[in-house]
C-alpha positions in Angstrom: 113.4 106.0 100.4 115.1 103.4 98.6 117.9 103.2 96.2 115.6 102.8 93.5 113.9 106.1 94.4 117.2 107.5 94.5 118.0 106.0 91.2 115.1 107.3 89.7 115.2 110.5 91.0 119.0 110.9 89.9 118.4 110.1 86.2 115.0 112.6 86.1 117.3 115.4 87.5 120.0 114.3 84.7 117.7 114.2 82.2 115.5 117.6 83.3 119.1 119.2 83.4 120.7 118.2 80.4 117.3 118.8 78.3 116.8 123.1 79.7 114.4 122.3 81.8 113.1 125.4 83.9 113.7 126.9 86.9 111.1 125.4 88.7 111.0 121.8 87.2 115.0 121.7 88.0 114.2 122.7 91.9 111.8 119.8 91.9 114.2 117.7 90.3 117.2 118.4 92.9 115.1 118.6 95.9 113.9 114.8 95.0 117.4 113.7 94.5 118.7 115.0 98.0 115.3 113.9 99.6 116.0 110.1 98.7 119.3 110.5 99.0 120.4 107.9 102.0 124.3 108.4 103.4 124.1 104.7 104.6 123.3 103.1 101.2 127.4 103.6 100.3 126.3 101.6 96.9 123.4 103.5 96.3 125.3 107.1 96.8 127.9 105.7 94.6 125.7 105.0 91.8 124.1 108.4 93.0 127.3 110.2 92.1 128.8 108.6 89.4 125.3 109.2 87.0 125.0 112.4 88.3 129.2 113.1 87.1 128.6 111.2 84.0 125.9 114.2 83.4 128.3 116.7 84.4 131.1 115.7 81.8 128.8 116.2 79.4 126.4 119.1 80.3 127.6 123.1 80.0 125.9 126.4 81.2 123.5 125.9 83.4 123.1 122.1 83.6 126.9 121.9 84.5 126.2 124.2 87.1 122.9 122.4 88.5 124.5 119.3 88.4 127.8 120.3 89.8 125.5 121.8 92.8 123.6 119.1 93.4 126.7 116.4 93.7 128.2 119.6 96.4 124.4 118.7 98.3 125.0 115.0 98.2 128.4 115.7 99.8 127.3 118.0 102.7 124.5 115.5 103.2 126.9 112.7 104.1 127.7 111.5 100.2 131.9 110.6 100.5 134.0 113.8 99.4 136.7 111.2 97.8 134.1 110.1 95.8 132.7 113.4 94.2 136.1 115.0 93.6 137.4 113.4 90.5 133.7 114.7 89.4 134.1 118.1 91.1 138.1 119.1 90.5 138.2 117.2 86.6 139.3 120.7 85.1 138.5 122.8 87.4 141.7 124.6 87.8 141.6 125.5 83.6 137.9 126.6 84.4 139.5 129.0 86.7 142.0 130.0 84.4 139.9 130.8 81.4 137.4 132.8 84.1 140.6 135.0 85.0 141.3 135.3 81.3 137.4 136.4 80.8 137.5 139.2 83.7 141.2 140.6 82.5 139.6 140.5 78.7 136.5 142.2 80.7 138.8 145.1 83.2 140.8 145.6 79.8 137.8 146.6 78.3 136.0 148.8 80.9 139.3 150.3 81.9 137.4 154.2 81.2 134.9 153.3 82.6 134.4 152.3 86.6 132.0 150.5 88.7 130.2 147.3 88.1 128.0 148.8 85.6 131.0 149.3 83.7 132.2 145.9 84.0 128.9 144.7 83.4 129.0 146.1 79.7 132.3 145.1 79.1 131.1 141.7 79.9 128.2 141.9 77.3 130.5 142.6 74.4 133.9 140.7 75.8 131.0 137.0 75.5 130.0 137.5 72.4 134.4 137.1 71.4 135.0 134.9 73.8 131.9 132.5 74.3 134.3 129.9 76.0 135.8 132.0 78.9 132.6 133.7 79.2 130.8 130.1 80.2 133.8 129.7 82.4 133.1 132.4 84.1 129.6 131.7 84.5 130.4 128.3 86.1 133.3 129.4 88.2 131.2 129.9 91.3 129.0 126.9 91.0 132.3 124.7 90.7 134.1 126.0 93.7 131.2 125.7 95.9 130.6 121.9 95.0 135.1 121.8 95.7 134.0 123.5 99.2 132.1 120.7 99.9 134.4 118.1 99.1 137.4 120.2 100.9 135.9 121.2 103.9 134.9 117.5 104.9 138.3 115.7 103.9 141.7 116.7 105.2 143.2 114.2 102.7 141.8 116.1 100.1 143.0 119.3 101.0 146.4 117.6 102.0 146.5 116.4 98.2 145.3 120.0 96.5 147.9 121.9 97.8 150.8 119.9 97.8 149.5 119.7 93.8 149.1 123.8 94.3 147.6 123.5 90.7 144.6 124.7 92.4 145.6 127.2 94.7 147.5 129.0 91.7 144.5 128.9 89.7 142.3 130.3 92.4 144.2 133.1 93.6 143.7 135.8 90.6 140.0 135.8 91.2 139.3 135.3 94.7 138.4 139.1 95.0 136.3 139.0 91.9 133.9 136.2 92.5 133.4 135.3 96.7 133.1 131.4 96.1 136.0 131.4 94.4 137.5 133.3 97.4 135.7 130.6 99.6 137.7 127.7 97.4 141.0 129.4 98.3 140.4 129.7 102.5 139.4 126.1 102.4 142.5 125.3 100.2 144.6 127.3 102.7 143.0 125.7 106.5 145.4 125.4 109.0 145.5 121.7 109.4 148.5 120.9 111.7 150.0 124.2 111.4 152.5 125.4 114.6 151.9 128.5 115.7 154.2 130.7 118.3 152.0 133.6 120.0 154.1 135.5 122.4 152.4 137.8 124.8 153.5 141.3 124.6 153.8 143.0 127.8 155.3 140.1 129.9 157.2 138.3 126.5 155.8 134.8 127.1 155.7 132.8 124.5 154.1 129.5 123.7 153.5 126.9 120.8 149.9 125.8 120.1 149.2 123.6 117.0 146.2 124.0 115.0 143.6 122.1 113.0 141.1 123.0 110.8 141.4 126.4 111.6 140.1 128.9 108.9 140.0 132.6 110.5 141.8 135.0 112.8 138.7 135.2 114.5 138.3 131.7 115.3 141.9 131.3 116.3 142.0 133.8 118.6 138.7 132.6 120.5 141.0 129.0 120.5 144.0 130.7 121.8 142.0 132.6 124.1 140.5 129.4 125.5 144.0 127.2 125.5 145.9 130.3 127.2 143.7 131.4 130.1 145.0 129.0 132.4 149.2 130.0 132.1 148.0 133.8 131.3 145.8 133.6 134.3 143.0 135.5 132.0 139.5 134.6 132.0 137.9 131.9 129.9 135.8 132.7 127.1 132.3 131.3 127.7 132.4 127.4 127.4 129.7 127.5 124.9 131.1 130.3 122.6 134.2 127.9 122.1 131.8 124.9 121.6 130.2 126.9 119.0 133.5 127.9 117.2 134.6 124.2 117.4 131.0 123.3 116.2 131.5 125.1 113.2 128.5 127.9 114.4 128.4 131.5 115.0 128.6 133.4 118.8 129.8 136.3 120.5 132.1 135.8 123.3 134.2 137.8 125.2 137.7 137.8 125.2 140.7 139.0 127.5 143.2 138.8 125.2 143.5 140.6 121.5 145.7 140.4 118.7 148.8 143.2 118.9 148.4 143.7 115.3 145.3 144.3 112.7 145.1 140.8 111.7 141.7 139.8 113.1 139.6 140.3 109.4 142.3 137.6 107.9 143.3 133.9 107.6 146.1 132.3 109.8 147.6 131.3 106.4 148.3 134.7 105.8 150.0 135.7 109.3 154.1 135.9 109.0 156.4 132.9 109.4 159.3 132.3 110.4 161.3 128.9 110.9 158.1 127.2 109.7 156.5 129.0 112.6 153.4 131.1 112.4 153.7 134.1 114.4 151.1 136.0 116.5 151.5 138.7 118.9 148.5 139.2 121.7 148.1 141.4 123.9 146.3 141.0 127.7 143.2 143.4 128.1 142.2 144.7 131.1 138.5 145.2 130.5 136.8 141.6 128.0 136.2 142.8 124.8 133.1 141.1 122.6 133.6 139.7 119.5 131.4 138.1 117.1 132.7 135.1 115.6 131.3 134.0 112.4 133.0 130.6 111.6 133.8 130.2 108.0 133.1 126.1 107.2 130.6 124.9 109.4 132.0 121.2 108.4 135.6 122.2 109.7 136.1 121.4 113.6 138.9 124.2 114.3 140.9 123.3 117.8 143.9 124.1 118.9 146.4 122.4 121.3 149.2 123.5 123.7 152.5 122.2 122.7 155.2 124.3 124.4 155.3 125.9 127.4 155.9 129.6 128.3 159.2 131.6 128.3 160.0 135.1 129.2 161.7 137.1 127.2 165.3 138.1 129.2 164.5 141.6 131.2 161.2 140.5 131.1 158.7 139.8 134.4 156.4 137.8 133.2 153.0 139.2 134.4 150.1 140.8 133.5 150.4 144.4 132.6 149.6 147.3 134.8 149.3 149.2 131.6 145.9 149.4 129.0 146.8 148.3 125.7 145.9 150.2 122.8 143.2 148.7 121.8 142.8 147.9 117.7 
């Protein structure tokens, strides 16, 4: 394809979206744009994304949301993530904050009444007051996935976000209530350079691993599983369930080591600090466990690296335990 095709294509899918066009002639539209969309032409993906935000600044309902989809394509198809987020984050965070005023407006509302039918009522008669929040709402999901795009493929990005924490604040009240939302607020809160001190519990060892793009427990613990056989002397997990993790795919594996605590469901950002020091507790199993590891960004590369060595706590012998650890 050439960037003529792709120019063509972009200003059909601007126009088709921006003039309610159906469902069906706006799949047509995006799947042309992404089909002669070429990640070498830099000038041509420029042009690409800059028509396609110039819709976006412009559009509401539906087309905002198409279009905002459509630059989140361009991105996981190799378009620069630096490039779409002015587009993508350009008041995002005040999208986010009139959605969470919509959904308190809507639990307000429903507050005798339970379940999502309940909600969904409220939600009927809380848009017809507030027409505004309501579209906010509506968009909210479309948004953060076209930030997870951007995010998930540039650590600058994420660097930038949360130092700004406009973002993060914004996301936070409704990452329970709407699941790409709660997507934007992992990627926001990746481990990317982050210390970490895991101490064994039987024997007290302790060690320092450092870890990058690093989203879940679950991934973590395959990493530190991997990293820690050797001065542990546990097992390895497969070789090619820690490529997958690192790959950004899904695999079971088996692990000799677990977490101490019920932590394994959450997010490293989330485990308790101390010194500027996350903290983790394992513990050495005497029979491999499975565990099915279903990575969280399959554009993040999470790794980990050894940065301290191991130290027994005083009193300590610092050996495997005879013992069987309650398992969690």
């Amino acid at each position: 394809m050439s960037s003529k095709d792709l120019s063509t294509a972009v200003g059909r899918l601007v126009e088709v979206a921006t003039g309610d066009g159906d469902d069906r002639a706006l799949r047509t539209a995006v799947n042309a744009v992404v089909k002669a969309f070429d990640p070498a032409d830099a000038k041509a993906a420029k042009s690409a994304i800059t028509k396609i935000g110039d819709g976006a600044r412009t559009a509401d309902g539906r087309a905002a949301q198409v279009l905002q989809l459509t630059l989140g394509a361009l991105v996981e198809a190799g378009a620069s993530p630096e490039l779409a987020w002015p587009i993508v984050s350009a008041g995002l965070a005040e999208l986010l904050g009139a959605a969470t005023r919509f959904a308190d407006a809507c639990l307000e509302r429903a507050k005798n009444e339970s379940g999502d039918e309940g909600f969904a009522m409220a939600a009927m008669e809380v848009a017809s007051r507030r027409p505004r929040e309501a579209a906010a709402w509506r968009e909210a999901p479309s948004r953060s996935l076209a930030a997870v795009a951007c995010l998930t493929r540039s650590l600058d990005l994420r660097t930038a976000a949360r130092a700004e924490k406009k973002l993060l604040t914004a996301a936070e009240p409704l990452a329970d209530a709407i699941d790409e939302v709660g997507l934007l607020l992992e990627a926001l809160r990746v481990l990317d350079g982050d210390t970490i001190r895991v101490t064994e519990e039987e024997s007290g060892k302790t060690f320092r691993v450092v870890a990058h793009e690093v989203a879940t427990n679950a991934e973590l613990l395959v990493l530190l599983a991997d990293a820690l056989a050797e001065p542990l002397g546990t097992p390895r997990p497969d070789a090619k369930a820690v490529a997958a993790v690192t790959g950004g795919n899904a695999k079971k594996t088996k692990l000799a080591i677990a977490y101490a605590d019920e932590v394994i469901d959450g997010i490293p950002a989330d485990l308790p600090a101390k010194n500027g020091e996350r903290l983790v507790t394992i513990q050495i199993l005497d029979k491999p466990a499975t565990l099915d590891v279903q990575t969280a960004f399959p554009a993040l590369s999470p790794r980990v690296e050894l940065a301290g060595g191991s130290k027994a706590k005083p009193g300590k012998a610092a050996r495997p335990p005879t013992r069987s650890p309650k398992r969690r």
